[in-house]
C-alpha positions in Angstrom: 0.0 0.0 0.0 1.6 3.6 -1.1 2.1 5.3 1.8 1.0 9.4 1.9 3.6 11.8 1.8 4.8 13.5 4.8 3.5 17.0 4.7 4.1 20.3 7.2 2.0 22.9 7.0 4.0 26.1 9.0 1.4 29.4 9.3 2.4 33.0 9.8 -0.7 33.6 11.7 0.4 37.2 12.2 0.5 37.7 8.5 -2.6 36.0 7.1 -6.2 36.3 8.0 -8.1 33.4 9.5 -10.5 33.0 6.3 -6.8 32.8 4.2 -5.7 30.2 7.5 -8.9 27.8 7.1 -8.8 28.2 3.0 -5.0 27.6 2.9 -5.4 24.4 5.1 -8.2 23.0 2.9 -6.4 23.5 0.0 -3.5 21.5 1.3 -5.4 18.5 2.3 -7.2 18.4 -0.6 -3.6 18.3 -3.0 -2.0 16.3 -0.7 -4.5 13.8 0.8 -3.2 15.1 4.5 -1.5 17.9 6.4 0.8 15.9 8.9 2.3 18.7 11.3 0.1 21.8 11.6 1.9 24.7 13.1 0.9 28.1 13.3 3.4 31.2 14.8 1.7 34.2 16.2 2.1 36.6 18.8 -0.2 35.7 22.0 -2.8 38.0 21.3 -3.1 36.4 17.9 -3.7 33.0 19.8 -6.1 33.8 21.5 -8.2 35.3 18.6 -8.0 32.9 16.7 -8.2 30.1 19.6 -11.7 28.7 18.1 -10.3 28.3 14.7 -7.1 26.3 15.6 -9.0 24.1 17.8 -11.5 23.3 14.9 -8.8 22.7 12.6 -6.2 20.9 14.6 -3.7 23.4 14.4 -1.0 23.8 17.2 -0.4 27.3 17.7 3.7 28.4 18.5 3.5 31.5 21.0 6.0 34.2 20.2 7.0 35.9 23.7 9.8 38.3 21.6 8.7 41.6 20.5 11.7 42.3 18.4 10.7 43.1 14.2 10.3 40.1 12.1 10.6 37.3 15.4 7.5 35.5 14.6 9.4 34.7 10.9 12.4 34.0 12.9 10.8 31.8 15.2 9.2 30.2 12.1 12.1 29.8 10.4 14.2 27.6 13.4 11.2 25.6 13.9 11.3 24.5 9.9 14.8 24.0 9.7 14.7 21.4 12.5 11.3 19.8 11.5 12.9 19.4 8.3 16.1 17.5 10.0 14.0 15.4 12.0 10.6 14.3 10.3 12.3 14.9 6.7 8.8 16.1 5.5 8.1 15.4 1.8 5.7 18.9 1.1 6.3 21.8 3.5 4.0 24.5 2.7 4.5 28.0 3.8 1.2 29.9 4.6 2.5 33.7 4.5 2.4 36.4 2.2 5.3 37.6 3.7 8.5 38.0 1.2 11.2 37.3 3.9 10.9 33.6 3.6 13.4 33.2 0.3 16.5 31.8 2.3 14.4 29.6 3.9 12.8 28.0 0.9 15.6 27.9 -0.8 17.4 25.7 2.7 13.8 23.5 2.9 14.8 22.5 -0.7 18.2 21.7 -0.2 16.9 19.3 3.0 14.7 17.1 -0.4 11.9 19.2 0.7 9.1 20.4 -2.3 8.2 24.2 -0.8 5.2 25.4 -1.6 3.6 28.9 -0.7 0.7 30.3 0.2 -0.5 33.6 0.8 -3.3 36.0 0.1 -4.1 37.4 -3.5 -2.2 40.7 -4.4 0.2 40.8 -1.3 3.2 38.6 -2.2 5.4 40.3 -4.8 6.5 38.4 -7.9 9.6 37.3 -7.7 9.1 35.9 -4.2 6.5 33.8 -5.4 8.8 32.5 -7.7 11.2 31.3 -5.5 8.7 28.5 -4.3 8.3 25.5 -6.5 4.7 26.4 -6.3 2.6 29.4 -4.9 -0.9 29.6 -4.6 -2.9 32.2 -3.8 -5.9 32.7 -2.2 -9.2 35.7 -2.1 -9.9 37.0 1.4 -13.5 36.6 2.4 -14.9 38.9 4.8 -16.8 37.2 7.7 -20.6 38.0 7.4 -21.4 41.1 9.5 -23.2 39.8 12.7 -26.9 41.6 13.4 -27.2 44.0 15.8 -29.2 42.8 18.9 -32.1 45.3 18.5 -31.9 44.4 14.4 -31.9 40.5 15.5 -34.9 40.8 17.6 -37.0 42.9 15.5 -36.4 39.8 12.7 -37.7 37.4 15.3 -40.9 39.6 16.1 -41.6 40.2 12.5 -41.1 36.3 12.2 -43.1 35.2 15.0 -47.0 34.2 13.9 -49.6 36.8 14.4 -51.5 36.4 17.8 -55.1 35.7 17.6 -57.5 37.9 18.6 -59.3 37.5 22.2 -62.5 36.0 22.5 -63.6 39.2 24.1 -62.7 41.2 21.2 -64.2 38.3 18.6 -67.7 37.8 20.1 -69.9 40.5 18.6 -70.8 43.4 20.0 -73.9 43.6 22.4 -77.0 45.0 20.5 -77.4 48.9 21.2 -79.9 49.5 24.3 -83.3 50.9 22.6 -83.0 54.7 22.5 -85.8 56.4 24.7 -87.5 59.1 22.8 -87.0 62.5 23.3 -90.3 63.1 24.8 -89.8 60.4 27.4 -86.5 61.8 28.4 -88.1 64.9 29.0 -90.9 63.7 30.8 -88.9 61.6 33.2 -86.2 64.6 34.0 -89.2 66.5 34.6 -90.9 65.0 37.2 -90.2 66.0 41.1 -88.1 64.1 43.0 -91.1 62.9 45.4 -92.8 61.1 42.1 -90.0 59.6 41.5 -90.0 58.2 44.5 -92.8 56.9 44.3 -92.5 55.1 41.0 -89.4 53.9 42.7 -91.2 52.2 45.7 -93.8 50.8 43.4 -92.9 50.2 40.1 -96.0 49.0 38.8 -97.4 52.3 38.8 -95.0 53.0 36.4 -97.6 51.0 33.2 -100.0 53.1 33.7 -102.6 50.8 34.6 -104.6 50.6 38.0 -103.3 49.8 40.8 -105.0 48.7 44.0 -103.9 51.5 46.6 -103.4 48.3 49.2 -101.1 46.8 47.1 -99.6 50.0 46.9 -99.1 51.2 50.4 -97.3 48.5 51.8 -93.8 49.2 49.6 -94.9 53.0 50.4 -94.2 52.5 54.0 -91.7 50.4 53.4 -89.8 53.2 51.7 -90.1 55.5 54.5 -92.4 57.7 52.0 -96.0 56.6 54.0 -96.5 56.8 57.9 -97.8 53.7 59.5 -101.2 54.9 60.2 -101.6 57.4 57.2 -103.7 56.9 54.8 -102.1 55.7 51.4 -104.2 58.6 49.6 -102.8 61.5 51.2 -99.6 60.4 49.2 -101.4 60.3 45.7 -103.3 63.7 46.7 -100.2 65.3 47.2 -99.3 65.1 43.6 -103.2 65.1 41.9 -101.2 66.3 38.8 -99.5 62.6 38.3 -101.3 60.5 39.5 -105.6 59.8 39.3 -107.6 57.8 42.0 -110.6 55.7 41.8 -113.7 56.3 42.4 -113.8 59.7 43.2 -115.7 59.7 46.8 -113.6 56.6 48.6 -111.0 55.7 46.1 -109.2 52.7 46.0 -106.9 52.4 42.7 -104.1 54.5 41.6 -103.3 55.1 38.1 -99.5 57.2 37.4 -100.9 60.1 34.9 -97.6 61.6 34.2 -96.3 64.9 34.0 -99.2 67.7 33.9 
């Protein structure tokens, strides 16, 4: 069985983004069938932005302490010099689109290692692409501007299903209460206060028809509007303009005339 090719994949994470990073990877696995040693040099802010992504893709990240100009590419450079000695790695690739990296491709190659470069599209100058025996280069994709919180749950809202309307506001509408004519109005607003009263305590009066002044004493008294021992008449009399008694020498019906 052919055994794959040893390959090390060495990233200058301070140079490249992480959409260039993840594309670079992929595009090595998929040429190569693997990516044996994943390293990637970066300062330790860098490693911890990018943290997530290195997990997810298996890559081991090389912490540069040094703050001195170019010491992540130094650092780089050491590490590939003595992977190269010791795991003599078919395929290194070079993920930078840095231009220092000449004298080190050109010491990769004289360890039997193929070098290959890659780096983002429009940063690496000419002539030190040409120094790898092959250099590939690669579009930066923006990551997809997250929504705004307020934006986000406005799209929720507006996605959620209408709610339905409450049973109080679906049932229909109770019919409209009968107007009373104007004539009524005026008649009832015109009355005294003692007749209504009256038509209070006893509401039959309030037909129009006879009633029996018996009938009608008891809820008189009742009402505080007829002594005990008065005569239910003398209530009736009182107000001859609303109300007519029968017969006219000893009644004993009262009929609610209405206003005079």
């Amino acid at each position: 069985m052919k055994s794959t090719p040893r390959v090390m994949v060495l990233i200058d994470a301070d140079n490249v983004s992480a959409s260039v990073l993840e594309q670079a990877l992929a595009t090595v696995v998929e040429r190569h069938g693997a990516a044996h040693v994943r390293r990637a040099y970066c300062t330790a802010e860098a490693a911890l932005k990018h943290l997530a992504l290195f997990k997810r893709l298996s890559i081991r990240p090389i912490v540069n302490v040094s703050t001195g100009k170019n010491s992540t590419d130094i650092a780089l450079a050491v590490d590939a010099i003595d992977l190269a000695i010791a795991d003599h790695p078919a395929v290194a690739v070079i993920v930078s689109s840095d231009s220092d990296f000449a004298p080190l491709v050109i010491r990769l190659r004289e360890k039997g290692c193929r070098v290959e470069g890659i780096g983002q599209k429009g940063k690496t100058g000419e002539e030190s692409k040409q120094v790898y025996d092959d250099f590939v280069e690669i579009d930066h994709r923006a990551a997809k501007a997250r929504t705004a919180p307020a934006d986000a749950a406005r799209k929720v809202e507006a996605a959620k299903p209408a709610k339905p309307a409450r049973r109080a506001a679906a049932k229909a509408a109770p019919a409209p209460k009968p107007a009373i004519p104007p004539d009524a109005r005026q008649a009832a607003s015109a009355l005294p206060k003692d007749v209504q009263d009256i038509l209070d305590a006893v509401p039959a009066l309030r037909a129009g028809q006879w009633v029996e002044l018996r009938t009608a004493a008891e809820p008189l008294r009742k009402a505080k509007l007829l002594g005990k021992t008065a005569a239910s008449t003398k209530v009736f009399k009182k107000h001859a303009d609303h109300f007519a008694l029968q017969p006219e020498k000893a009644p004993n019906q009262v009929r609610f005339v209405g206003p005079a």
